[in-house]
Every structure is written in C-alpha cells, then in structure tokens.
N, CA, C and O of each residue as an XYZ file, in Angstrom:
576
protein
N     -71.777   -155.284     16.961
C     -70.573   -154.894     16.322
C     -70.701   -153.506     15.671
O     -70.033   -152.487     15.846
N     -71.716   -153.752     14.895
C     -71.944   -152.266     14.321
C     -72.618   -150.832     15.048
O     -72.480   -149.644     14.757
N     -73.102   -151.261     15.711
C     -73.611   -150.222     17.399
C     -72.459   -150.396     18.134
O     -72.464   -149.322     18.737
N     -71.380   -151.029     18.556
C     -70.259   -150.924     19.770
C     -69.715   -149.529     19.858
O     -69.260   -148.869     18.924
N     -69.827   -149.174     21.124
C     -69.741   -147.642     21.013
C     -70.230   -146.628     21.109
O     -69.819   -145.570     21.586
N     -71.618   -147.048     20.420
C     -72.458   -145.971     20.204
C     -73.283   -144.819     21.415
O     -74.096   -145.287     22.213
N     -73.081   -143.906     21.413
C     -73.392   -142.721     22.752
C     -75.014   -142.538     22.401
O     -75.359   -142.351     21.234
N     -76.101   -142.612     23.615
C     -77.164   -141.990     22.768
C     -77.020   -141.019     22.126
O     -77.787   -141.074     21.164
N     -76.218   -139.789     22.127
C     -76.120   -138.285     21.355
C     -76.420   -138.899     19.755
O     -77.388   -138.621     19.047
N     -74.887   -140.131     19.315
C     -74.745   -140.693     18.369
C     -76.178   -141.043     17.880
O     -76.323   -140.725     16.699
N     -77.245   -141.588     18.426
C     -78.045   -142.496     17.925
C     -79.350   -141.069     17.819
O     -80.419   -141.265     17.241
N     -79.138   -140.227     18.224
C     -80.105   -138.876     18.549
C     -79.577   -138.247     16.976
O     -80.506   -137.967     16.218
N     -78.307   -138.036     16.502
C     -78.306   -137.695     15.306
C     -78.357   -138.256     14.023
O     -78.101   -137.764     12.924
N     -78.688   -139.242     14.318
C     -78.549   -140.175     13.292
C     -80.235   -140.335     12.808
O     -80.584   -140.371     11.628
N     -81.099   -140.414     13.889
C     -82.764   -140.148     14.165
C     -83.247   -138.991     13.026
O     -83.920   -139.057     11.997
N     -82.446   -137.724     13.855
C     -82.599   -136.457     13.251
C     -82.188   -136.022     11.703
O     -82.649   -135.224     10.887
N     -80.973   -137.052     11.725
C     -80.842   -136.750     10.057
C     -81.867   -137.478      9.162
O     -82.431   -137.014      8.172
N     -81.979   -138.507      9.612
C     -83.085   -139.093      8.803
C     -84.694   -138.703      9.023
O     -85.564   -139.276      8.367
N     -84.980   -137.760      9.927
C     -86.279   -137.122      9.747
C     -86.242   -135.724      9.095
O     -87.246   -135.042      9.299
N     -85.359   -135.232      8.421
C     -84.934   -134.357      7.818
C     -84.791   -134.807      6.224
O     -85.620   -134.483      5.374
N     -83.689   -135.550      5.974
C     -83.927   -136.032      5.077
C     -85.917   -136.677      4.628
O     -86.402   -136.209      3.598
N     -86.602   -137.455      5.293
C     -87.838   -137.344      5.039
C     -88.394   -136.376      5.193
O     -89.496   -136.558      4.677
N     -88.333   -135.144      5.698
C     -88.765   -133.641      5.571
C     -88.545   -133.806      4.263
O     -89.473   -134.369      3.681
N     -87.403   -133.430      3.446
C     -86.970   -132.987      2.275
C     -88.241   -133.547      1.293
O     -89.246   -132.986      0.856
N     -87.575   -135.260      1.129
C     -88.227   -135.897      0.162
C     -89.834   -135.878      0.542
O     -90.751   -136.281     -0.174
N     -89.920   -135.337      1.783
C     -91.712   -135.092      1.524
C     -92.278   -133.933      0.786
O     -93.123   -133.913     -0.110
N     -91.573   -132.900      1.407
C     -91.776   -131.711      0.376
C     -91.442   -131.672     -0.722
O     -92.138   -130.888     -1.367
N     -90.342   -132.368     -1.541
C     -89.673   -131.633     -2.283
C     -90.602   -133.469     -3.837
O     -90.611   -133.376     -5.064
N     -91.035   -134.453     -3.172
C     -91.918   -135.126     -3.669
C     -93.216   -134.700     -4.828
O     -93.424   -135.177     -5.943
N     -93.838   -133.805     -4.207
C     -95.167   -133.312     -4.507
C     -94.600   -132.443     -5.658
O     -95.471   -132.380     -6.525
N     -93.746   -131.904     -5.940
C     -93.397   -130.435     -6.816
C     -92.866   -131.350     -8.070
O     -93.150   -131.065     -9.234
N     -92.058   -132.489     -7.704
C     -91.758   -133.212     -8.583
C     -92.816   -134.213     -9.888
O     -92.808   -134.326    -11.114
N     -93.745   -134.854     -8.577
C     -94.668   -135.304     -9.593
C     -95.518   -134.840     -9.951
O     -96.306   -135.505    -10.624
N     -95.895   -132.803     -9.539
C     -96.709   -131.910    -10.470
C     -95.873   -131.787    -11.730
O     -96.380   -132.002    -12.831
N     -94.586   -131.442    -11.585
C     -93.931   -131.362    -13.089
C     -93.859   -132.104    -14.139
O     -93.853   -131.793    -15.330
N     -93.782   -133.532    -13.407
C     -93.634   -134.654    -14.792
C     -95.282   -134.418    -14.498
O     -95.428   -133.213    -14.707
N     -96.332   -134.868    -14.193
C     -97.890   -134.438    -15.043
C     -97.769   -133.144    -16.000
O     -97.922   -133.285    -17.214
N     -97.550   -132.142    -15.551
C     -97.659   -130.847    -16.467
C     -96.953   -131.271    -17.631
O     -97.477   -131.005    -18.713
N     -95.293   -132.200    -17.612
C     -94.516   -132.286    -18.879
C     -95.478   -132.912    -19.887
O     -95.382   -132.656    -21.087
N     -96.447   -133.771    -19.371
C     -97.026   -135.042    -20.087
C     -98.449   -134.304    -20.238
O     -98.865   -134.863    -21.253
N     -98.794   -133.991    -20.107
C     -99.910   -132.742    -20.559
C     -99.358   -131.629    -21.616
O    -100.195   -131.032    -22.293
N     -98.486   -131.443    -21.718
C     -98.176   -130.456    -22.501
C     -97.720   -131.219    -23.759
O     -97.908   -130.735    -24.875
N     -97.161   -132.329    -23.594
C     -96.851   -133.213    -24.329
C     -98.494   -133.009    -25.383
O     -98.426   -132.692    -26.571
N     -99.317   -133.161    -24.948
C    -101.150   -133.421    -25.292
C    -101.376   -132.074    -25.875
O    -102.009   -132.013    -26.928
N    -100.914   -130.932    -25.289
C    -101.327   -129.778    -25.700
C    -100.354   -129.598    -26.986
O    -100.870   -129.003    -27.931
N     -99.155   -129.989    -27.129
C     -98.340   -129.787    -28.831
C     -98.750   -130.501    -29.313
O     -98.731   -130.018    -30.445
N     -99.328   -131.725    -29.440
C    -100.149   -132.302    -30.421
C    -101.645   -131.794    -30.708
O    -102.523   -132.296    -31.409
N    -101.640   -131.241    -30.339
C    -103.534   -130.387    -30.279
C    -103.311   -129.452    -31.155
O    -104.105   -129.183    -32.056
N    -102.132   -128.833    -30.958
C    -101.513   -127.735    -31.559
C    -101.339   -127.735    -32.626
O    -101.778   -126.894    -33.410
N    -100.477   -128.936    -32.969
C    -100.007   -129.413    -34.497
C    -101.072   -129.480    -35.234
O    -101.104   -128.645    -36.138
N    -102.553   -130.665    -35.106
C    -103.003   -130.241    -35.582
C    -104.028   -129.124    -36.166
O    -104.564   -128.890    -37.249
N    -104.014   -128.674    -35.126
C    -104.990   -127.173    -35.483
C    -104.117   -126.558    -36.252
O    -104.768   -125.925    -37.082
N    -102.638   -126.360    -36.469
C    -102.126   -125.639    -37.451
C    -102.094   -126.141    -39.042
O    -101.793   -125.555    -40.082
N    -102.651   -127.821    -38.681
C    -102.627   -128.762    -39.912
C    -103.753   -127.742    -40.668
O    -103.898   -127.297    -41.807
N    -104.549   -127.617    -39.225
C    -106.138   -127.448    -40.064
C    -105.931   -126.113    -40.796
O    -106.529   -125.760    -41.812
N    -104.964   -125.406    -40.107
C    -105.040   -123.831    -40.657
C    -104.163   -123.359    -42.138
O    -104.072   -122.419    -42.928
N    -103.541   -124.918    -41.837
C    -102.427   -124.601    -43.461
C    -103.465   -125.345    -44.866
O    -103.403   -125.239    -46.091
N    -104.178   -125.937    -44.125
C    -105.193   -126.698    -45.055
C    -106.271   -126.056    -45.491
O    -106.812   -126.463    -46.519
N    -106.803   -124.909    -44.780
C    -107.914   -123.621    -45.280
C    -108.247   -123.317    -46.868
O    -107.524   -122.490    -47.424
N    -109.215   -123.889    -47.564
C    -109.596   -123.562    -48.478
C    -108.544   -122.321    -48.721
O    -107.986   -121.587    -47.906
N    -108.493   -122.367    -50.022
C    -108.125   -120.755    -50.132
C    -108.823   -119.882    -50.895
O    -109.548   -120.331    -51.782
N    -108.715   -118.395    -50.661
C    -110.213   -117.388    -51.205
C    -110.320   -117.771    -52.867
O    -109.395   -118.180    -53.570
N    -111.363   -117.581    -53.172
C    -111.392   -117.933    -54.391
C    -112.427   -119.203    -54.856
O    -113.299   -119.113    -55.721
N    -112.152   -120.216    -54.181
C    -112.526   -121.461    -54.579
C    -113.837   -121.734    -54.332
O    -114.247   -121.647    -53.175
N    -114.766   -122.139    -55.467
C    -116.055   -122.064    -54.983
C    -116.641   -123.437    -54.916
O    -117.777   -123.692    -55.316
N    -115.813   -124.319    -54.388
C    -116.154   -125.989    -54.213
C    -116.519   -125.671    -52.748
O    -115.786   -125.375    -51.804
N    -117.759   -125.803    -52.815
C    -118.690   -126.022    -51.303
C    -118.659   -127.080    -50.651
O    -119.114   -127.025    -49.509
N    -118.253   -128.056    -51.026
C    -117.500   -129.484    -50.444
C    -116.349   -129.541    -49.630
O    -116.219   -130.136    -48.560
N    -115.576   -128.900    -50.212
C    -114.338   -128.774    -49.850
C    -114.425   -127.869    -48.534
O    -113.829   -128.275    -47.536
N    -115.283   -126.412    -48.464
C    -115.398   -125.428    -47.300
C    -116.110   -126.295    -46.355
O    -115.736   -126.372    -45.184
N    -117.146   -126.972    -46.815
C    -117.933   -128.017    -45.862
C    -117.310   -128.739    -44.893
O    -117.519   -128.687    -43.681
N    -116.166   -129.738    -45.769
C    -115.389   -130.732    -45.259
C    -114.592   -130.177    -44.346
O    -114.656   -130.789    -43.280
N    -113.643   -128.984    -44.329
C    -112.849   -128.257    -43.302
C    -113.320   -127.752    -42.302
O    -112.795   -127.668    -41.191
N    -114.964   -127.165    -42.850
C    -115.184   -127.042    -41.651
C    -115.286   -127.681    -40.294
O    -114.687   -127.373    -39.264
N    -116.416   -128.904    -40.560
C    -117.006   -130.321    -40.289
C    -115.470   -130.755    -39.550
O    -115.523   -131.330    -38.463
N    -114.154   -130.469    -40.156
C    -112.678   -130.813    -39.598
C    -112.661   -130.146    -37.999
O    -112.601   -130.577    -36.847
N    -112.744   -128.921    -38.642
C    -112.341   -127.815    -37.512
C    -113.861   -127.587    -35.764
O    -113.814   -127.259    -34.578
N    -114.995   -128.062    -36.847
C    -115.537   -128.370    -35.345
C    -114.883   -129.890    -34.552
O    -114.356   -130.129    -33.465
N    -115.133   -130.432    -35.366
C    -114.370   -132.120    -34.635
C    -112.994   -131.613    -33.772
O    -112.801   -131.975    -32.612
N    -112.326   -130.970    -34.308
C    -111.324   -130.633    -33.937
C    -111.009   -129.622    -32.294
O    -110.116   -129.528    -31.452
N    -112.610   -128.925    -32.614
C    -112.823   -127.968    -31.355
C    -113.294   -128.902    -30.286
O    -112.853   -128.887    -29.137
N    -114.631   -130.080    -30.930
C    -115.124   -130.775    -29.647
C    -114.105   -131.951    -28.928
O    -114.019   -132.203    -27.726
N    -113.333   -132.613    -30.109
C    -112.033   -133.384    -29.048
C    -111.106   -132.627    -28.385
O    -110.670   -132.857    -27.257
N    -110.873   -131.905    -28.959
C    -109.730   -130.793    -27.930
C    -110.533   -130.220    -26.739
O    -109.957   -129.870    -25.709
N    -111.574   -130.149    -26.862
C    -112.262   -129.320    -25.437
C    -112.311   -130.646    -24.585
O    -111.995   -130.570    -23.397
N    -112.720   -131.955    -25.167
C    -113.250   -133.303    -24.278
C    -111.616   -133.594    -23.648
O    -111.389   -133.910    -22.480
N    -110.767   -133.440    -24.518
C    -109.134   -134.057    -23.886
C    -108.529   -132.777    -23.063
O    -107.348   -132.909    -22.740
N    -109.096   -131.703    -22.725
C    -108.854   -130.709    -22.179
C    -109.697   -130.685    -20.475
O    -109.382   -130.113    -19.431
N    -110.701   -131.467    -20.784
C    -111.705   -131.496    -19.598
C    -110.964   -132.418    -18.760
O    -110.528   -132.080    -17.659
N    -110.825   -133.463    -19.207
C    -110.135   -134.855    -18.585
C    -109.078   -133.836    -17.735
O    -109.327   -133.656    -16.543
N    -108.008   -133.229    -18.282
C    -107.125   -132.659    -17.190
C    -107.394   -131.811    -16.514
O    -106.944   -131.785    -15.369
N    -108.099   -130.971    -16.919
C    -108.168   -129.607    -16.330
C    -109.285   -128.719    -16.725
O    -109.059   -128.012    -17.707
N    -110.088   -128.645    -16.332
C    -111.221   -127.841    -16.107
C    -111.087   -126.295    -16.564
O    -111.691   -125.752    -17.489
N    -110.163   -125.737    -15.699
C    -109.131   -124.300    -16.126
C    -108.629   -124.059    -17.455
O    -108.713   -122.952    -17.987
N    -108.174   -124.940    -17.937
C    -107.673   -125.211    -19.425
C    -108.999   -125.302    -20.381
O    -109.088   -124.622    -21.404
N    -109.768   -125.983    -20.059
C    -111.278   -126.187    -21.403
C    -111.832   -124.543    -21.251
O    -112.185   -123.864    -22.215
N    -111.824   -124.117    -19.946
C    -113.150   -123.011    -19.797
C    -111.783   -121.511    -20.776
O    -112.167   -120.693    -21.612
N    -110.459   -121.641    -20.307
C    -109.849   -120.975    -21.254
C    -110.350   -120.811    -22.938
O    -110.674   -119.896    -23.695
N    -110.174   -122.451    -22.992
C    -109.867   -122.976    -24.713
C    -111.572   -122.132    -25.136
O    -111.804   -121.506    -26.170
N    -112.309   -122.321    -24.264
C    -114.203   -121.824    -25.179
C    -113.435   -120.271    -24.902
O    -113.220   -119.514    -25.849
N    -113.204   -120.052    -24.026
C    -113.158   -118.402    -23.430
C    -112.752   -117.735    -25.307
O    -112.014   -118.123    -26.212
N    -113.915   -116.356    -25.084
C    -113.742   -115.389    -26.140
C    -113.404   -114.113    -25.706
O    -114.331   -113.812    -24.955
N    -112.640   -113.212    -25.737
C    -112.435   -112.099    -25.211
C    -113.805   -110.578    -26.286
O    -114.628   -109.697    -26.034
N    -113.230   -111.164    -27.272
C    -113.904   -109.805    -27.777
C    -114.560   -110.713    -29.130
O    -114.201   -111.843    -29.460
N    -115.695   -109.806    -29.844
C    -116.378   -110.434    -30.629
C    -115.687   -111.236    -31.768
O    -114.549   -110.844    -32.023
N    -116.249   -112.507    -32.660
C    -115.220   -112.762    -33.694
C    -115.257   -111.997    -34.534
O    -116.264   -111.288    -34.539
N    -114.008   -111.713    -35.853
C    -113.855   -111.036    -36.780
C    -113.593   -111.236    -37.971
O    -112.666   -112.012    -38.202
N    -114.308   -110.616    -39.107
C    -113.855   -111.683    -40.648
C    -112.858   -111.964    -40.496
O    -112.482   -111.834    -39.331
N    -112.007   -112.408    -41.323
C    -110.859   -113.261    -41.473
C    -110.624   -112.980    -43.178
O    -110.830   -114.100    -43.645
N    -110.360   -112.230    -44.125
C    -110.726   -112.268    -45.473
C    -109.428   -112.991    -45.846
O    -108.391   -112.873    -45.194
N    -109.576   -113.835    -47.066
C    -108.472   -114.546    -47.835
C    -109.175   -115.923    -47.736
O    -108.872   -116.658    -48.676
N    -110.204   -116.569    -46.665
C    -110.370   -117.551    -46.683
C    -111.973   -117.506    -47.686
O    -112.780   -116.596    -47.873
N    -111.909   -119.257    -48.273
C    -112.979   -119.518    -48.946
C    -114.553   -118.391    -48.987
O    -114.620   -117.438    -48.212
N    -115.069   -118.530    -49.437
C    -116.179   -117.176    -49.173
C    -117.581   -118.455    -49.798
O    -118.727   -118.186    -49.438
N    -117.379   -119.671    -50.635
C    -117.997   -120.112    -50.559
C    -119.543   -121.064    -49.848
O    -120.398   -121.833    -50.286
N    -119.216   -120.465    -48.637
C    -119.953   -121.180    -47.233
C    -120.133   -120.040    -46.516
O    -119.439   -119.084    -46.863
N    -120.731   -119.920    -45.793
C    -120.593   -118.477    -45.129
C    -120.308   -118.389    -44.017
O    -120.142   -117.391    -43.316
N    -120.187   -120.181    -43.647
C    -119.394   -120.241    -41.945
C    -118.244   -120.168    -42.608
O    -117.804   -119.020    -42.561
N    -117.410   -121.073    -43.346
C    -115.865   -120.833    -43.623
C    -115.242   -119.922    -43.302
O    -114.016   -120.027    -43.258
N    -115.743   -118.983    -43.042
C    -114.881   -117.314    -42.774
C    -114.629   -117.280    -41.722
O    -113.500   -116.968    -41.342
N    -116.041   -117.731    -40.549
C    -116.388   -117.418    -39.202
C    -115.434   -118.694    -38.670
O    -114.591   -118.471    -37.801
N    -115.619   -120.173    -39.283
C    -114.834   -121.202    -38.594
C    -113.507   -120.754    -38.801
O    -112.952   -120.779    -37.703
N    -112.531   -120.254    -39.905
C    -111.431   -119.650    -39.775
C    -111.172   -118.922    -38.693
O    -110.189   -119.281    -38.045
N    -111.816   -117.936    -38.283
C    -111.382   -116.821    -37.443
C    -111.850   -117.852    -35.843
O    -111.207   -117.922    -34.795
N    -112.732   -118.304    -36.083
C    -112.656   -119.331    -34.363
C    -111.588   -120.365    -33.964
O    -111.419   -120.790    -32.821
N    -110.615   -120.849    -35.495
C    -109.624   -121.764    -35.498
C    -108.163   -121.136    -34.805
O    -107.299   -121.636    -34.085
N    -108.348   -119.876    -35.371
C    -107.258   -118.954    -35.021
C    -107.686   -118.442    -33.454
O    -106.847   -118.378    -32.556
N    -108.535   -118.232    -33.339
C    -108.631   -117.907    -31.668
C    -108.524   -118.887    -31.385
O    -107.296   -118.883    -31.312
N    -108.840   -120.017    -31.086
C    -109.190   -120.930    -30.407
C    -107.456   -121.701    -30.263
O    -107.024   -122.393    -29.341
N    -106.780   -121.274    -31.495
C    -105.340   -122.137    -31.414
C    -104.176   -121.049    -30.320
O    -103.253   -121.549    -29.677
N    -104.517   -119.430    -30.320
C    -104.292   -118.370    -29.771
C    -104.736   -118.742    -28.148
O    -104.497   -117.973    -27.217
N    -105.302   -119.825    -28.018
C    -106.297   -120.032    -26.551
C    -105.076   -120.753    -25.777
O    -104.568   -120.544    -24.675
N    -104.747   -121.911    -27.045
C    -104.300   -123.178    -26.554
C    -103.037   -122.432    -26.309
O    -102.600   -122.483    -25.159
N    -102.280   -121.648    -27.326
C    -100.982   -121.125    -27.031
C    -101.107   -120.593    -25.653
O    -100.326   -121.216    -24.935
N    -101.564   -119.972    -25.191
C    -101.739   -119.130    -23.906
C    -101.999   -120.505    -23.094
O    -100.978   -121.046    -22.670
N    -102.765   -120.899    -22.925
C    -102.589   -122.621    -22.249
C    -100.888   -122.949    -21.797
O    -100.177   -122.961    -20.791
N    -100.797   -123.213    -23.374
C     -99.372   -123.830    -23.028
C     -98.207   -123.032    -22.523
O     -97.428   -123.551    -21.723
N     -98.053   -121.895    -22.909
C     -97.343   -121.138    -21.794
C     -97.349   -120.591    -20.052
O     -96.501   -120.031    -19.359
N     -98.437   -120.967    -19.850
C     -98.991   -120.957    -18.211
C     -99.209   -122.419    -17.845
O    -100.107   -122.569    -17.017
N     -98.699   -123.365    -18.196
C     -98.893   -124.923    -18.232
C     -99.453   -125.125    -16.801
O    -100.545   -125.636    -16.551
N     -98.230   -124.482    -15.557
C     -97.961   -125.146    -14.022
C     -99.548   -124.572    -14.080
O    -100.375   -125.475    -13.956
N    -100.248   -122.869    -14.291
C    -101.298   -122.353    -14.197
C    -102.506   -123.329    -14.044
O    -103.147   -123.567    -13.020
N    -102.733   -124.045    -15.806
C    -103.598   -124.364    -15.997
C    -103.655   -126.366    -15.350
O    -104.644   -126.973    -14.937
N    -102.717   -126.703    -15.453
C    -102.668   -128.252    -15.090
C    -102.146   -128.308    -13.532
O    -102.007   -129.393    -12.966
C-alpha cells in the first residue's frame, strides 16, 4: 500500500536522501560532542579560577608579621597549584604544560606580607599561574 506506485527513480531518491542526511549527522556529530566536552571543562576551569582569585583576595597584607598566617596561604596556594595541575592533566596535557609554562623570570610583587620570604615569590607565581589559566580559558577549543 505504502510502496504502490513506486518507480525505482522514487526509491533511488529516497536511498540518496538518507545517505546524505547520514553524511550530515556524521560530520556535523563529532564538532558537536567536542563542544559540549570543552563547555564542561571550562565549566572546571571557572571554578579553578574562582578559587585562585579566593586565594589572591585572601593575601596576607604588607605589613603583617604573623608567620602563620604567610605560612598557611602559602601551604593554600601550593595545594592549590598541585590540584589544578592534577585536574588539568586528566583533560588535557596542553592545558597543564601551559598552566607550569613561565615566560620570563618571576618578579617581586611588593604590598604582599614580607614576613616569609616565599610569600612574595608564592604571590607573584599565584598571579602568573591564574594569568596561565586565563589564557587557557580563552583558547578552550585550543587547549581541550
């Protein structure tokens, strides 16, 4: 009933549209589920973000000579470097060797604690290192 009629030509385009249409959704498949990964990775990279800026609004401030306190932030801000590099590896390889990547030597940082004498140096690696991730997250498709 539903074939009565039908010319091979009929049944030749009907073949062809539907191997076309699977052309499409084959190609056009792959681009789709790179994007939702990259969305959901980046999703990972603004929370990485957030807190490294936690860590940076939280910086001793110059002055303060509680060595506990420079200790404790610091002790923050490495933890902070080695999970972000380990949740960076898991996706992308390209993305961790960025996040270590240093371009030019580090540089004081003055205003922060002076009590410790890394405090200065972990400041100025917090700020590169969050400067890393930004560049990350704007080349997302790049790096993931």
């Amino acid at each position: 009933m539903l074939t009565e009629g039908a010319r091979p030509i009929d049944w030749l385009i009907l073949i062809v549209d539907f191997l076309v249409l699977a052309v499409i959704v084959w190609l056009d498949a792959p681009e789709r589920v790179h994007k939702y990964k990259v969305r959901r990775r980046l999703r990972l990279v603004h929370s990485i973000i957030a807190e490294g800026q936690r860590l940076h609004e939280s910086a001793p401030p110059a002055g303060t000579t509680d060595t506990a306190v420079a200790d404790a932030w610091v002790k923050a801000v490495q933890l902070w470097i080695e999970k972000t590099h380990q949740s960076l590896t898991r996706y992308s390889d390209a993305a961790a060797m960025s996040f270590n990547s240093r371009k030019v030597a580090p540089t004081l940082i003055f205003g922060v604690i002076t009590a410790t004498s890394n405090a200065r140096e972990w400041y100025g690696e917090l700020l590169h290192r969050l400067a890393n991730l930004q560049n990350i997250m704007e080349k997302a498709d790049v790096y993931f």
